[in-house]
C-alpha positions in Angstrom: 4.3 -4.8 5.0 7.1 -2.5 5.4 9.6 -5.5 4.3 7.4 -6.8 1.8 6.8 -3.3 0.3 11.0 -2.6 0.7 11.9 -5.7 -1.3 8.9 -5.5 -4.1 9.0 -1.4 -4.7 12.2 0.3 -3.0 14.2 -1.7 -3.9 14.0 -2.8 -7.4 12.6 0.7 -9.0 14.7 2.7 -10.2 17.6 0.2 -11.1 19.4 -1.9 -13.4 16.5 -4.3 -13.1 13.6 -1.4 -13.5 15.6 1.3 -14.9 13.7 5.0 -14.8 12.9 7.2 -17.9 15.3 10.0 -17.5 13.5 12.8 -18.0 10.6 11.5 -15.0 13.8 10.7 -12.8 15.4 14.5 -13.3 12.5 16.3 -12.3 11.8 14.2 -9.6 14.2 12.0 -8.2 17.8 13.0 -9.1 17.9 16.1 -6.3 17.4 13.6 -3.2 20.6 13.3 -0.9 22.3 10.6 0.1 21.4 11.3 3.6 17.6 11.2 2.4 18.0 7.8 0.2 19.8 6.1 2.7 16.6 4.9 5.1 15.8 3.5 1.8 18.9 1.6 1.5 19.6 3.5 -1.5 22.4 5.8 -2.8 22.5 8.7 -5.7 23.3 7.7 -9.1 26.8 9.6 -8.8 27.9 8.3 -5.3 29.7 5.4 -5.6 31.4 5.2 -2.0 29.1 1.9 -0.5 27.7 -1.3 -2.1 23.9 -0.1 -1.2 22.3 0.0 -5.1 22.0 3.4 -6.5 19.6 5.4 -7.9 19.8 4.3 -12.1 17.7 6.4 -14.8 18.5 6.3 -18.5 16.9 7.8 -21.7 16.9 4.5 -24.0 14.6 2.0 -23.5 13.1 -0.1 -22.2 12.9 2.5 -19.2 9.9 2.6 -17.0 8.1 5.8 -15.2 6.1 3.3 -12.6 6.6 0.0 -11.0 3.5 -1.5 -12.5 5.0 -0.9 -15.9 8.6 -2.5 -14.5 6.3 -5.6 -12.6 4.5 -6.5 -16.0 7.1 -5.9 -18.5 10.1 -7.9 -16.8 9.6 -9.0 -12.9 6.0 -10.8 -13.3 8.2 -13.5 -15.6 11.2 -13.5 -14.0 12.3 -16.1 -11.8 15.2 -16.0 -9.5 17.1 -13.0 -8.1 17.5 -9.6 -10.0 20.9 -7.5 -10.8 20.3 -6.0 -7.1 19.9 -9.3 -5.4 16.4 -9.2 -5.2 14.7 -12.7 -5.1 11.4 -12.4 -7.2 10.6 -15.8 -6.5 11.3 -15.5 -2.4 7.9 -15.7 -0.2 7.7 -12.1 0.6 7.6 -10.6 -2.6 5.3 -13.2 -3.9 3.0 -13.1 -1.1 3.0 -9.3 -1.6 1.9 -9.7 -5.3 -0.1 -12.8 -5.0 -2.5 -11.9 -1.6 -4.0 -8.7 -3.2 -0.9 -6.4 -1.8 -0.6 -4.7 -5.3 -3.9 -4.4 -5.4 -5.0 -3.1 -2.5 -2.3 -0.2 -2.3 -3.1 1.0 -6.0 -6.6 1.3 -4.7 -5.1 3.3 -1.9 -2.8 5.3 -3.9 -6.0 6.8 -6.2 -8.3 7.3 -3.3 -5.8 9.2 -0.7 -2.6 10.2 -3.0 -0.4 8.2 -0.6 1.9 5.2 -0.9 2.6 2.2 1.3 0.8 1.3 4.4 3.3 1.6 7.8 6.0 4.5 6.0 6.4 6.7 3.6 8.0 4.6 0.9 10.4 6.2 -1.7 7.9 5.0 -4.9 4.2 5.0 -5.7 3.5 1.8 -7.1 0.8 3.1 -9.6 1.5 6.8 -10.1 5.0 8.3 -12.0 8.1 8.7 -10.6 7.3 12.4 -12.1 5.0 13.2 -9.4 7.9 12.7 -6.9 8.2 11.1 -3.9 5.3 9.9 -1.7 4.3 12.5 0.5 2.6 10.1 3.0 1.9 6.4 3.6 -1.8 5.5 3.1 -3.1 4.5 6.7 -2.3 8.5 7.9 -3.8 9.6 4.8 -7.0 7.6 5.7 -6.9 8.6 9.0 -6.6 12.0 7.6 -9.7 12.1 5.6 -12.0 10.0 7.9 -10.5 11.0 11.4 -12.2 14.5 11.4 -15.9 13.5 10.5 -17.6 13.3 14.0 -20.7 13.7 13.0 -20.8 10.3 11.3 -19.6 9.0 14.0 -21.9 10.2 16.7 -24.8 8.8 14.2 -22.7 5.5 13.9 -23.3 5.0 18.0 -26.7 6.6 18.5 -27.5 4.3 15.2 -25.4 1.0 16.9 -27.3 1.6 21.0 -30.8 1.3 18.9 -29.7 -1.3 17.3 -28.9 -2.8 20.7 -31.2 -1.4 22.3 -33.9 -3.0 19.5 -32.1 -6.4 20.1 -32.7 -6.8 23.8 -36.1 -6.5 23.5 -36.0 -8.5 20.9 -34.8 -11.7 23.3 -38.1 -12.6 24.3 -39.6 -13.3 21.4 -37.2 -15.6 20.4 -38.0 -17.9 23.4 -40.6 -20.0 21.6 -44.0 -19.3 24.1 -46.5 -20.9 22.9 -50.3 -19.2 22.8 -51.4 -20.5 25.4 -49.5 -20.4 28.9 -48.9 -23.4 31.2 -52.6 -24.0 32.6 -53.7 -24.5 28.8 -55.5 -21.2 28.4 -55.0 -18.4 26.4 -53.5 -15.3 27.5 
């Protein structure tokens, strides 16, 4: 997920291919390091000391403040790779798009305010680049919100060893006795 996430998000907003709105990207995005960009393969839009692809806003349009507005506007049509090397067409980054990956972490992102799935990505998919950064990738924020609740969970086993409990006995009357027993009279 990490990869596919990486190649489809991190690395293509935010660049030549899905420039950012300036004015999103300044109050956001254009005071992280190099040392903080760099897990993200990524540089600052002013350092220009390694081939990693930099950080790239711009007022004019066409300029986008998501990736969903970048995915339909120019990578759902393209076809090879982008300016950053990217390959739109490759197996990972359609799989991602194709098998409900886009999907599935929007959902995510507007239930727990998180992004990703296994890290903390650099980019929401759904949400602005205004908001900032993701604070948190989605399966701790679930975890989060659901870890704490034990007393659902104490009714989710007293409820499941009924349930059991109710099966068992339930075993012999699936065993097809008929009304009457094996001397041919009732019981």
């Amino acid at each position: 997920m990490k990869a596919q996430y990486g190649k489809a998000v991190d690395s293509l907003m935010c660049t030549e291919t899905c420039p950012c709105q300036q004015a999103a990207y300044d109050k956001s995005y254009a005071s992280l390091t190099a040392a903080e960009l760099s897990k993200f393969n990524r540089l600052p839009s002013t350092d220009s000391s390694s081939s990693k692809a930099k950080m790239f806003a711009r007022a004019t349009a066409p300029t986008y403040t998501t990736w969903g507005e970048c995915y339909n506007a120019t990578l759902k049509s393209a076809t090879g790779k982008t300016a950053e090397g990217i390959d739109t067409a490759s197996k990972d980054f359609s799989d991602f798009v194709k098998n409900g990956g886009v999907e599935f972490l929007g959902s995510m992102e507007d239930a727990f305010d998180c992004a990703g799935l296994c890290y903390t990505p650099l980019f929401y998919m759904k949400k602005s680049i205004a908001v900032g950064p993701p604070k948190q990738d989605c399966a701790r924020a679930a975890v989060s919100k659901f870890g704490s609740n034990t007393a659902a969970g104490a009714v989710a086993i007293i409820t499941g060893l009924v349930f059991f409990t109710a099966f068992l006995g339930s075993i012999p009357l699936c065993r097809g006795f008929h009304a009457s027993g094996d001397d041919g009279k009732a019981f």
